[in-house]
N, CA, C and O of each residue as an XYZ file, in Angstrom:
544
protein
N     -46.361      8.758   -179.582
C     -45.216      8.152   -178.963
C     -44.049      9.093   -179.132
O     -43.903      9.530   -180.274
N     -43.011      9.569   -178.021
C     -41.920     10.294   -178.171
C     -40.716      9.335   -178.294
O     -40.529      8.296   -177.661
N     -39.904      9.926   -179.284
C     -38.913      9.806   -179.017
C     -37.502     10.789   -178.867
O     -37.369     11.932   -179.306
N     -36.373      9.872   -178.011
C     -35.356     10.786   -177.755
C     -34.670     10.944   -179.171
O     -34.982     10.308   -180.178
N     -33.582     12.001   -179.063
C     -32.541     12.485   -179.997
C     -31.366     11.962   -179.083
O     -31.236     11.443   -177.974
N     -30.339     12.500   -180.458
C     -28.947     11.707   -180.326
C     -28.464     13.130   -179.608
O     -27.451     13.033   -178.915
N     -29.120     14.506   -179.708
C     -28.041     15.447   -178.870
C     -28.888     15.992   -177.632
O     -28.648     17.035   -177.023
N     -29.978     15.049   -177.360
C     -30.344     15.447   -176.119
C     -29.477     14.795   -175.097
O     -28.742     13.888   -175.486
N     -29.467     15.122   -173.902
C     -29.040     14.137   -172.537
C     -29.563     13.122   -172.416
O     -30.777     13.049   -172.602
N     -28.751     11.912   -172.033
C     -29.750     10.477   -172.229
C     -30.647     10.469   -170.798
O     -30.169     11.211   -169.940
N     -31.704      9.846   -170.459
C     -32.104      9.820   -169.681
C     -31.882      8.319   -168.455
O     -32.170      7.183   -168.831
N     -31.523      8.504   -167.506
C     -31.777      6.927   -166.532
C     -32.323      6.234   -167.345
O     -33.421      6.425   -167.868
N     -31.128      4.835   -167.612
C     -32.505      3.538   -167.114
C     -32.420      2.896   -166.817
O     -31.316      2.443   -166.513
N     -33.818      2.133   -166.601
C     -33.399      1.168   -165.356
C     -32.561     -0.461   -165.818
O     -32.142     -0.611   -166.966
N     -32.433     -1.430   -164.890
C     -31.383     -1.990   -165.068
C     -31.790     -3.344   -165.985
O     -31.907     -4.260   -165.171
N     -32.082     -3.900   -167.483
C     -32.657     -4.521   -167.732
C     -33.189     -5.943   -167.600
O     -34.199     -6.398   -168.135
N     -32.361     -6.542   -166.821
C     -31.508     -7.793   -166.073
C     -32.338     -8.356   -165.058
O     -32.728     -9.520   -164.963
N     -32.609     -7.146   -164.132
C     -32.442     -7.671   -162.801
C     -33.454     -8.338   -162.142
O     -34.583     -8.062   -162.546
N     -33.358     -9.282   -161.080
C     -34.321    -10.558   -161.390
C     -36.065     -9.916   -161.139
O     -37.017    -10.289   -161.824
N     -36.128     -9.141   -160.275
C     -37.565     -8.819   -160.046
C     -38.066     -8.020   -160.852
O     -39.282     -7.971   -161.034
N     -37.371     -7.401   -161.357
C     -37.912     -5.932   -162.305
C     -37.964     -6.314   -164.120
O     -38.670     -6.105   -165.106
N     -36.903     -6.890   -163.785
C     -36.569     -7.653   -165.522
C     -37.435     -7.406   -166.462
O     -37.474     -6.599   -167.390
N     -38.574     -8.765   -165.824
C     -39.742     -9.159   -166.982
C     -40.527     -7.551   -167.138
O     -40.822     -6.952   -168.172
N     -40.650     -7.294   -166.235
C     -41.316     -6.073   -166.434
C     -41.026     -4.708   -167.244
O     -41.858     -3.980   -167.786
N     -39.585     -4.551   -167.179
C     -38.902     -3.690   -168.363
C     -38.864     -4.432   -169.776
O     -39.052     -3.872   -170.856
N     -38.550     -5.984   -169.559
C     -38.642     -6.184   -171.373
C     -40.137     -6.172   -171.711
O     -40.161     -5.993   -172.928
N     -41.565     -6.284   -171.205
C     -42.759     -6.184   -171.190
C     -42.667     -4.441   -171.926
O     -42.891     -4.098   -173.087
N     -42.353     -3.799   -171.013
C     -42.323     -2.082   -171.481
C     -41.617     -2.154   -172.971
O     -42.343     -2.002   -173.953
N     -40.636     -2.314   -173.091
C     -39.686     -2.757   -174.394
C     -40.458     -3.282   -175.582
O     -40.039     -3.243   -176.739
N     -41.903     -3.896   -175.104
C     -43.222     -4.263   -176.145
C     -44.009     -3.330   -176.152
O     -44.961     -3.680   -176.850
N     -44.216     -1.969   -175.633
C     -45.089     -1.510   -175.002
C     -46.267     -1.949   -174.494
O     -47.367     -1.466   -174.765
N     -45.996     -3.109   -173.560
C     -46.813     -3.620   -172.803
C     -46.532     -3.030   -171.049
O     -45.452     -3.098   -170.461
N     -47.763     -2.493   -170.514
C     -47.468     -1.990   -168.987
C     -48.238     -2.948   -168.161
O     -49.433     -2.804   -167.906
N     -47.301     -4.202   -167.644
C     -47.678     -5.172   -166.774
C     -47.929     -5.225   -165.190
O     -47.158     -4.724   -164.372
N     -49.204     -5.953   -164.847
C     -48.913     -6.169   -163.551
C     -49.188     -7.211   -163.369
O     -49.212     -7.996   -164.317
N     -49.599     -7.749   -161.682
C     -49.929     -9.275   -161.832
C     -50.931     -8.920   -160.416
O     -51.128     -7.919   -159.726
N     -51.513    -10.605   -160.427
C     -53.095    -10.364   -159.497
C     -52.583    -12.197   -158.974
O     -52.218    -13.147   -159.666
N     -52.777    -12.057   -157.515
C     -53.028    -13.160   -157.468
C     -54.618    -14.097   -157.985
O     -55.806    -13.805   -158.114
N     -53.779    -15.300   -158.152
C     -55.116    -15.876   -158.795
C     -56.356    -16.271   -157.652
O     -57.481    -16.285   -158.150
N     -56.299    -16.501   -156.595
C     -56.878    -16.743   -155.499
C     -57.473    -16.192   -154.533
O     -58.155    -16.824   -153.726
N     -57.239    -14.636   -154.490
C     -57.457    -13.676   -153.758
C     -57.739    -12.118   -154.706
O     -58.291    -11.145   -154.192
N     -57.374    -12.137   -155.756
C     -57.981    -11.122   -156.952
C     -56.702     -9.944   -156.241
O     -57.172     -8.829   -156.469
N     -55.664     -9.813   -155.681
C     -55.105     -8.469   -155.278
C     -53.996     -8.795   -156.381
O     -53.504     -9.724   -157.021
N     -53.912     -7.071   -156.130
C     -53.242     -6.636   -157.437
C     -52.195     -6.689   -157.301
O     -52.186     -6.212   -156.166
N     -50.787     -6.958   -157.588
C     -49.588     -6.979   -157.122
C     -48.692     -5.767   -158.206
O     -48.531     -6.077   -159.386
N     -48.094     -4.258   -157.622
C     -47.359     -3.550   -158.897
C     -46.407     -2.853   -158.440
O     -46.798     -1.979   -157.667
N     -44.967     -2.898   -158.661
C     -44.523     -3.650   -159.945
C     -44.783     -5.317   -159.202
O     -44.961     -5.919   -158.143
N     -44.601     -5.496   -161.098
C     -44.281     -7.040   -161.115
C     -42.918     -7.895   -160.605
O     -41.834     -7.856   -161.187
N     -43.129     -8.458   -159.728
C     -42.122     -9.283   -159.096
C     -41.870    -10.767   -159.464
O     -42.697    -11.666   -159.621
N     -40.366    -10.800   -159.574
C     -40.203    -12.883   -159.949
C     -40.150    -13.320   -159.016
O     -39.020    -13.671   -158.675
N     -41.467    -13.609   -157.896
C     -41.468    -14.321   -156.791
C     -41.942    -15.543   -157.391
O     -42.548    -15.587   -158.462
N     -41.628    -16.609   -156.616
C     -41.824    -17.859   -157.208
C     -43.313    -18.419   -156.634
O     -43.309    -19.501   -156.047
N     -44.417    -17.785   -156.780
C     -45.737    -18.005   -156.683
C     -46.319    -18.607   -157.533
O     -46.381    -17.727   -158.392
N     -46.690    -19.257   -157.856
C     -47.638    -20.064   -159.092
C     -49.169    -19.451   -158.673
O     -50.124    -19.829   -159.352
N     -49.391    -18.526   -157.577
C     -50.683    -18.482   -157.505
C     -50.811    -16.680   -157.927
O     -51.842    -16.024   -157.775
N     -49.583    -16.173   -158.438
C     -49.529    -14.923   -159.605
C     -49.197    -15.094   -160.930
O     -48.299    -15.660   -161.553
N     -50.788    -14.039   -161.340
C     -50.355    -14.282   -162.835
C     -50.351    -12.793   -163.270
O     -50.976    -11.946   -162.633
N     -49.410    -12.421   -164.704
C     -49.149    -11.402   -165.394
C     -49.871    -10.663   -166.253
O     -49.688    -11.035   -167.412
N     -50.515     -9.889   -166.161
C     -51.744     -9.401   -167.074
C     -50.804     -7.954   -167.835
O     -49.655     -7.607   -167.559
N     -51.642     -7.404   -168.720
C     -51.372     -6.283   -169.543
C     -52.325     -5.420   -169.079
O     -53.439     -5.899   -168.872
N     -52.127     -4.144   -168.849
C     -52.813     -2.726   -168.574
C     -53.686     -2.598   -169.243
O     -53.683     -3.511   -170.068
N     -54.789     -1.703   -169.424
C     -55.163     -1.151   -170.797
C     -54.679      0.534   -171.056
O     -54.931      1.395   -171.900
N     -53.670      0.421   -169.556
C     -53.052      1.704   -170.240
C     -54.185      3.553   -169.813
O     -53.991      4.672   -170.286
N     -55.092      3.165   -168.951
C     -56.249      3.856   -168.523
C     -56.250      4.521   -167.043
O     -56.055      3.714   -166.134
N     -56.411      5.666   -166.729
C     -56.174      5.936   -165.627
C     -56.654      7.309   -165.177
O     -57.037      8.155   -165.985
N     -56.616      7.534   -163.650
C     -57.442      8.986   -162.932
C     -56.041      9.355   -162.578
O     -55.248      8.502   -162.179
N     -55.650     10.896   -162.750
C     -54.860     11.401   -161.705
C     -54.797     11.371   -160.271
O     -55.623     12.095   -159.715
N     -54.230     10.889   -159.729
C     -54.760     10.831   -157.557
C     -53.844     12.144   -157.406
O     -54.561     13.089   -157.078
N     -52.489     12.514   -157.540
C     -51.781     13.830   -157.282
C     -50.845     14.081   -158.378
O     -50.823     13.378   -159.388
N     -50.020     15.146   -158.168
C     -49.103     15.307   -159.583
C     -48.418     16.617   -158.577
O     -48.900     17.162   -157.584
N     -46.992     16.872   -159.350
C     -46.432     17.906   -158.940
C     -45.515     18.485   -160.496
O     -45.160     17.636   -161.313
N     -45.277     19.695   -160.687
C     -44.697     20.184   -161.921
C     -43.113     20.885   -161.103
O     -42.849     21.699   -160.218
N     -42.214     19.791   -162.241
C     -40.721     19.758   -161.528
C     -40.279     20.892   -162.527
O     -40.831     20.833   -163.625
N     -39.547     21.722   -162.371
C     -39.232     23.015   -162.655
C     -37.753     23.067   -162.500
O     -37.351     24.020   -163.167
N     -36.605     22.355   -161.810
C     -35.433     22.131   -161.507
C     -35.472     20.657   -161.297
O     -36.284     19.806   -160.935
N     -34.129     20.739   -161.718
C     -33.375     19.025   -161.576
C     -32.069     18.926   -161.904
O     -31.779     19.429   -162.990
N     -31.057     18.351   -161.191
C     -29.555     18.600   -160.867
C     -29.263     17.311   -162.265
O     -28.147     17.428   -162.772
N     -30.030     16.325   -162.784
C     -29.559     15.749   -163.677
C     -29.631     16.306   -164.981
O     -30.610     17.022   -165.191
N     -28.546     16.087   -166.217
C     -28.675     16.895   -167.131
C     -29.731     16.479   -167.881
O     -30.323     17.413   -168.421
N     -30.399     14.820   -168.211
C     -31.840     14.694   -168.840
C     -32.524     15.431   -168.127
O     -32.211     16.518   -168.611
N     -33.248     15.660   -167.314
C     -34.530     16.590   -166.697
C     -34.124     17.509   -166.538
O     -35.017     18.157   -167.084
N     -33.422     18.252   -166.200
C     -32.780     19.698   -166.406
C     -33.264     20.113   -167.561
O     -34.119     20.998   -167.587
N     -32.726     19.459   -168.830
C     -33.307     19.893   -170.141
C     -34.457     19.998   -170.211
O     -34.975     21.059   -170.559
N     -35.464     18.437   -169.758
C     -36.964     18.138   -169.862
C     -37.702     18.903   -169.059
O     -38.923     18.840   -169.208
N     -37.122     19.839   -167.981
C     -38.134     21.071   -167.315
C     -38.955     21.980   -167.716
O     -38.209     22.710   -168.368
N     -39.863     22.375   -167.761
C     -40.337     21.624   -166.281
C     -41.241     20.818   -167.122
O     -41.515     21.017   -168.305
N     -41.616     19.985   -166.434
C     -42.657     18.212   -166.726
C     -43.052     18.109   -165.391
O     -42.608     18.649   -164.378
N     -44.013     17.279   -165.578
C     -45.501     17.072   -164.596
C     -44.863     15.740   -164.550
O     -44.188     15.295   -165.478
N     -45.163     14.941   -163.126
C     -45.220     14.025   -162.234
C     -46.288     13.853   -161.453
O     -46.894     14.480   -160.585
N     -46.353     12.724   -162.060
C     -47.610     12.486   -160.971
C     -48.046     10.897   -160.777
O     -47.653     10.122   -161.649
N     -48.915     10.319   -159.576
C     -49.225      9.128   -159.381
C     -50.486      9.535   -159.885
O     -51.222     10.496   -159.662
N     -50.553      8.197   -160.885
C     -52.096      7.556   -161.604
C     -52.425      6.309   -160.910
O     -51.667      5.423   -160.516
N     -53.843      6.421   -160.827
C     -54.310      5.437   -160.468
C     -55.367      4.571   -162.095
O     -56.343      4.816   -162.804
N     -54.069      3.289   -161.875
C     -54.657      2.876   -163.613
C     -55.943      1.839   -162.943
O     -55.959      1.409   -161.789
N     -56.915      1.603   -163.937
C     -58.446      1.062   -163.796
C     -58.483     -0.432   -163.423
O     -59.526     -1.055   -163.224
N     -57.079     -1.010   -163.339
C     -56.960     -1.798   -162.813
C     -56.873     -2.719   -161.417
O     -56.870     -3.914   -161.121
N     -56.804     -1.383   -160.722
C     -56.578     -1.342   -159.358
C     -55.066     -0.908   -158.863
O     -54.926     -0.979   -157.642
N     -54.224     -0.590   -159.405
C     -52.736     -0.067   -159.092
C     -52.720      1.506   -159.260
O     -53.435      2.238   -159.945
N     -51.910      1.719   -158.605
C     -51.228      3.261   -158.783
C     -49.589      2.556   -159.405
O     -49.082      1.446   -159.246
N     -49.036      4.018   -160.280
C     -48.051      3.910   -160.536
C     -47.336      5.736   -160.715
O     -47.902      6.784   -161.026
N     -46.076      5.472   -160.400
C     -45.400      6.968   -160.341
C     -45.057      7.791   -162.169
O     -43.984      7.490   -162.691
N     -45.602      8.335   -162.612
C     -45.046      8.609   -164.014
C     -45.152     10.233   -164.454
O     -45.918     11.048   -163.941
N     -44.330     10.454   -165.374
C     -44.300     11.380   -166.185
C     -45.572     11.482   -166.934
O     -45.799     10.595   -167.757
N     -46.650     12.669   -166.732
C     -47.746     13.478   -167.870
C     -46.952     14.430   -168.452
O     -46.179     15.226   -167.919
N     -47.332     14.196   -170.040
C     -47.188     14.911   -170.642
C     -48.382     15.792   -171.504
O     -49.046     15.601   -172.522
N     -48.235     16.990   -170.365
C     -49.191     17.733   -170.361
C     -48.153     19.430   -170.066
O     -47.188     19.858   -169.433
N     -49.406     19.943   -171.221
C     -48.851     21.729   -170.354
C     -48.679     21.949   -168.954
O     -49.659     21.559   -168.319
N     -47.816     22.415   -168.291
C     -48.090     22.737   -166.498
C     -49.262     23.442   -166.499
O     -49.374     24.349   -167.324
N     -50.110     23.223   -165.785
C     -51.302     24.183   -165.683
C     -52.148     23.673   -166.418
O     -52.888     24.598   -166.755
N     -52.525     22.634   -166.927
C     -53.629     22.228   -167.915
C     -54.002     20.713   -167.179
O     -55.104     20.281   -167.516
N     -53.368     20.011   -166.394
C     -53.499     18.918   -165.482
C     -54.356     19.531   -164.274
O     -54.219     20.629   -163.736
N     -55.354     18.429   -163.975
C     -56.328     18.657   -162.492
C     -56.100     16.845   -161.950
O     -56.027     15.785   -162.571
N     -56.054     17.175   -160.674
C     -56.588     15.862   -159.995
C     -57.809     15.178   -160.429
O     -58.789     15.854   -160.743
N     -57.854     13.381   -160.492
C     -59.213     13.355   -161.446
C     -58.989     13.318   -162.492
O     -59.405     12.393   -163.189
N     -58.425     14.077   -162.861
C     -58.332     13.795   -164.475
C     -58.263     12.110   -164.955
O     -57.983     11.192   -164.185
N     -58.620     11.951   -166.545
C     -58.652     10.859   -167.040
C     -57.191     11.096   -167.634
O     -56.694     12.220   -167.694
N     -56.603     10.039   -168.031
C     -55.511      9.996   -169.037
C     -54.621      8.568   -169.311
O     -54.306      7.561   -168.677
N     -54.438      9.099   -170.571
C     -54.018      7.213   -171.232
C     -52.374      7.029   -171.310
O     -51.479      7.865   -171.433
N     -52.350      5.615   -171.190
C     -50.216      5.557   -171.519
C     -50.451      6.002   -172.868
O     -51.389      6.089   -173.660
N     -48.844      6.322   -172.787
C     -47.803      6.349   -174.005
C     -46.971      6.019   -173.936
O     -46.986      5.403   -172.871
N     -45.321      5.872   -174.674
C     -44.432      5.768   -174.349
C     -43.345      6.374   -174.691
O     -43.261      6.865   -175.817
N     -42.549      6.436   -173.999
C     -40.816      6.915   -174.677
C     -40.433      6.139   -175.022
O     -40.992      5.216   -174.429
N     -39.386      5.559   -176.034
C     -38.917      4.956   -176.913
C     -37.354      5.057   -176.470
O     -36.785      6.129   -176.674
N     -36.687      4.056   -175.914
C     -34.911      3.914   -175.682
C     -34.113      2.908   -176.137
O     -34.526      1.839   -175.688
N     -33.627      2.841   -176.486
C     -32.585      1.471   -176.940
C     -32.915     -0.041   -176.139
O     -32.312     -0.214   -175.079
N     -33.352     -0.552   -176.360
C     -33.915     -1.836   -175.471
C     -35.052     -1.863   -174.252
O     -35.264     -2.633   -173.315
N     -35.695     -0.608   -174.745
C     -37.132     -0.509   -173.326
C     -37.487      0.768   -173.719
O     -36.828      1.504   -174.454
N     -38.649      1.024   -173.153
C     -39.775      2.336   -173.330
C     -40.059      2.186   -171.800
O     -40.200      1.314   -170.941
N     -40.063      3.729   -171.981
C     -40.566      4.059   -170.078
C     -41.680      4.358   -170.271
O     -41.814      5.072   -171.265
N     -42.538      4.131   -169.766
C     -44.585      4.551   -169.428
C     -44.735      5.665   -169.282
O     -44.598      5.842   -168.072
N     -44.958      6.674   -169.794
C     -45.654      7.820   -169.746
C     -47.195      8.181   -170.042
O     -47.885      7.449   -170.753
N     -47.494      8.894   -169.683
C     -49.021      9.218   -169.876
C     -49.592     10.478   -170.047
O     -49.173     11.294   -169.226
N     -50.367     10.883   -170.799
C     -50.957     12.026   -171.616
C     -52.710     11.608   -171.085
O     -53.429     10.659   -170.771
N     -52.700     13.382   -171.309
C     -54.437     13.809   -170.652
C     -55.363     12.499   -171.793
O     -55.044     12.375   -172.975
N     -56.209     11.862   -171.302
C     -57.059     11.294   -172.088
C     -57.620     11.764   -173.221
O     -58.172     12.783   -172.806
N     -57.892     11.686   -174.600
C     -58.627     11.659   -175.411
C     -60.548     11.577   -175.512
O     -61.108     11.558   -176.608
């Protein structure tokens, strides 16, 4: 698990509040990476939304996943990623049936499409952002 310093650049975050995204950042804040499935039709719903469905329910990840693409960011006009350059981006596809957009933390050049790899997290003052490292 990483965490930030007090003299790095803070990084974005997102807004902890807000009605659709909310549950889903204080979920991260457990290091829990949530999605939801309807109960009736098995589809995966991600992110998690506060739609008023009773026929979605909220499950936990196991955090498991294939690389589908990735790109290694090398520049960035904000001063957190500016510092954090270059870092790998990429959409995982977790075993659940979702893709999600995240930070690997991996050497540039040591990531392939395909690849296996598990969450982790960053650690921030009231929430952890999902990151993910080459599988074990």
């Amino acid at each position: 698990m990483s965490t930030t310093t007090d003299s790095a650049p803070a990084r974005p975050l997102p807004v902890l509040d807000e009605a659709d995204t909310g549950p889903f950042w204080q979920a991260c804040g457990e290091h829990r990476l949530t999605y939801q499935r309807h109960r009736s039709t098995g589809e995966v719903v991600f992110y998690p939304r506060g739609h008023d469905d009773p026929d979605l329910e909220t499950l936990d990840s196991t955090g498991r996943g294939t690389v589908y693409t990735f790109t290694v960011v090398r520049q960035h006009g904000h001063p957190f990623f500016r510092a954090h350059a270059p870092y790998t981006v990429a959409y995982v596809d977790l075993d659940e049936g979702f893709r999600i957009l995240t930070e690997v933390i991996a050497e540039p050049g040591t990531l392939h499409v395909g690849q296996r790899v598990q969450l982790d997290w960053e650690d921030h003052d009231g929430t952890a952002v999902p990151v993910f490292r080459p599988a074990r």
